[in-house]
N, C-alpha and C positions, 0 to 999 in steps of 0.2 A: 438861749435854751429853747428845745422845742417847747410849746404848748400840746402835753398831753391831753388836756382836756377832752381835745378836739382828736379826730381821726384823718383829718383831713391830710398829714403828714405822710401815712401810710402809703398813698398813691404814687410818692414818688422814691420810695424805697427798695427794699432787696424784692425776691419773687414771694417770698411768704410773705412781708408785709402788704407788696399789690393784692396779693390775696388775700389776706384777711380785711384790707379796705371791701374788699368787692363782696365780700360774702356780710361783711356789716351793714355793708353800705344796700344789697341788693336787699335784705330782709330789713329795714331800715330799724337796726335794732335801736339805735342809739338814740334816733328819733319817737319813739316810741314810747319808751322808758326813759325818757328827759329827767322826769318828775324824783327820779331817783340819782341823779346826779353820775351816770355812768361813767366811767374811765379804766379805761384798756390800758393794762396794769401789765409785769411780769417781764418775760425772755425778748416777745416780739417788735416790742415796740421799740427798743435799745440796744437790735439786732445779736442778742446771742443764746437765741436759740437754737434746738437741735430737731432733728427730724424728730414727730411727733411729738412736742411741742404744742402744748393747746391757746388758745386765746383766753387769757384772766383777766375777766370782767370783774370789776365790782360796783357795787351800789351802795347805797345808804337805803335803809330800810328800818323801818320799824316794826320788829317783830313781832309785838303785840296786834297786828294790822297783817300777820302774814301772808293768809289766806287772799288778802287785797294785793298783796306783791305777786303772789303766782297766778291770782287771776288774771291780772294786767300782761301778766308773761303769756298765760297761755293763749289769752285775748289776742294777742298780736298774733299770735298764730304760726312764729317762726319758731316754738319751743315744738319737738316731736313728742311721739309720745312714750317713748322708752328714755325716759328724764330719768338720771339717778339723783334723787333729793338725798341729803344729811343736816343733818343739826349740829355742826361741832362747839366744844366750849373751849374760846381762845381767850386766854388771859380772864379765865373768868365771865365773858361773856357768850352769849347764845347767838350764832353765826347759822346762816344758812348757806349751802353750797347745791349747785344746782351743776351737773355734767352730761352733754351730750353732744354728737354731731349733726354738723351741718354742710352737708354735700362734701362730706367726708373731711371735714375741718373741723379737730376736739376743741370742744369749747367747757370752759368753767367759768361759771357766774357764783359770783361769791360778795353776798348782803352780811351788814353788820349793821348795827344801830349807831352810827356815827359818820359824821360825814368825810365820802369819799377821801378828801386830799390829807384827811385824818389818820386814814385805815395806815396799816402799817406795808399793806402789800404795795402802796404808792408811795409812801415815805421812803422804803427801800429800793423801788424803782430808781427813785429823782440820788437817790443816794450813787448808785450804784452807775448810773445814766454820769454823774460827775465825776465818778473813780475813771469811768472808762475816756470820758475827755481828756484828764488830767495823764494816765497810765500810758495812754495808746494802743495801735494796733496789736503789739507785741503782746498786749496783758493781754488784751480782747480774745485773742487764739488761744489763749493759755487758760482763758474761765470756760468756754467753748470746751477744749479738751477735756477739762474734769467733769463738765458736762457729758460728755460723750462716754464717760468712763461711769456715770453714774451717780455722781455729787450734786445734789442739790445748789441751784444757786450761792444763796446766802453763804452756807460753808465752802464753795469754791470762792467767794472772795477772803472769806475768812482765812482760808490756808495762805491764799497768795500775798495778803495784806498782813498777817498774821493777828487776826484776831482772836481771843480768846472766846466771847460769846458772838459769832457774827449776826445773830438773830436781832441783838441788842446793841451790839456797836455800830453797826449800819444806821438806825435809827439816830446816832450823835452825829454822823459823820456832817 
């Protein structure tokens, strides 16, 4: 299995994952924000994403100290300055979401107080990364499509696997 952790996988992929190595890799976000345990999460990394398609970043953060998280972001100096911040509350928890571009490549950075390979946006990754090995190309075009029609991930594998809660059964898988 790949090592998400790392980015380094990216270089030798489709054209939006080349891209996205190089637009990470040129602002060296990743290097930066070590301290926060980053990992490029979501569509692009397990190729089914669709145009417009952003990069999902997450971190481990501690939100009591948040002010110290967005400083270090803007410290590095590859965050713009038309950032749209949110505070959502998932599962009861205080989550920070951070969105903006970068040489025209949407990006979402997304802090929770737990560590990364915890977050659920990475569990469903590595989840959904093993449906598409096991399913094949055939399923892969088929999650893509309902993508393209407008269904969130997690419910496009839910329809095709049939799951009842896909939010939640991903997470068992």
């Amino acid at each position: 299995m790949l090592d998400f952790t790392r980015i380094d996988y990216l270089k030798n992929g489709n054209e939006r994952q080349k891209r996205a190595y190089e637009v990470l890799a040129k602002y060296q976000i990743f290097e930066k924000l070590k301290e926060y345990s980053p990992i490029l999460a979501g569509t692009i990394p397990i190729e089914i994403d669709i145009e417009g398609s952003d990069l999902d970043i997450i971190f481990e953060v501690d939100l009591r100290f948040e002010e110290d998280f967005l400083d270090d972001l803007m410290f590095s100096r590859f965050i713009p300055h038309d950032v749209d911040v949110e505070h959502p509350i998932i599962n009861g928890e205080k989550c920070i979401t951070l969105n903006f571009m970068l040489e025209g490549v949407p990006i979402e950075i997304f802090g929770q107080n737990k560590p990364t390979k915890q977050q659920n946006a990475y569990l469903h990754m590595i989840a959904e990364y093993k449906i598409l090995q096991e399913e094949g190309e055939e399923f892969k075009q088929k999650i893509i499509e309902l993508k393209k029609q407008g269904i969130k991930t997690e419910p496009a594998f839910g329809i095709l696997l049939g799951l009842e809660n896909p939010y939640e059964d991903l997470l068992k898988y």
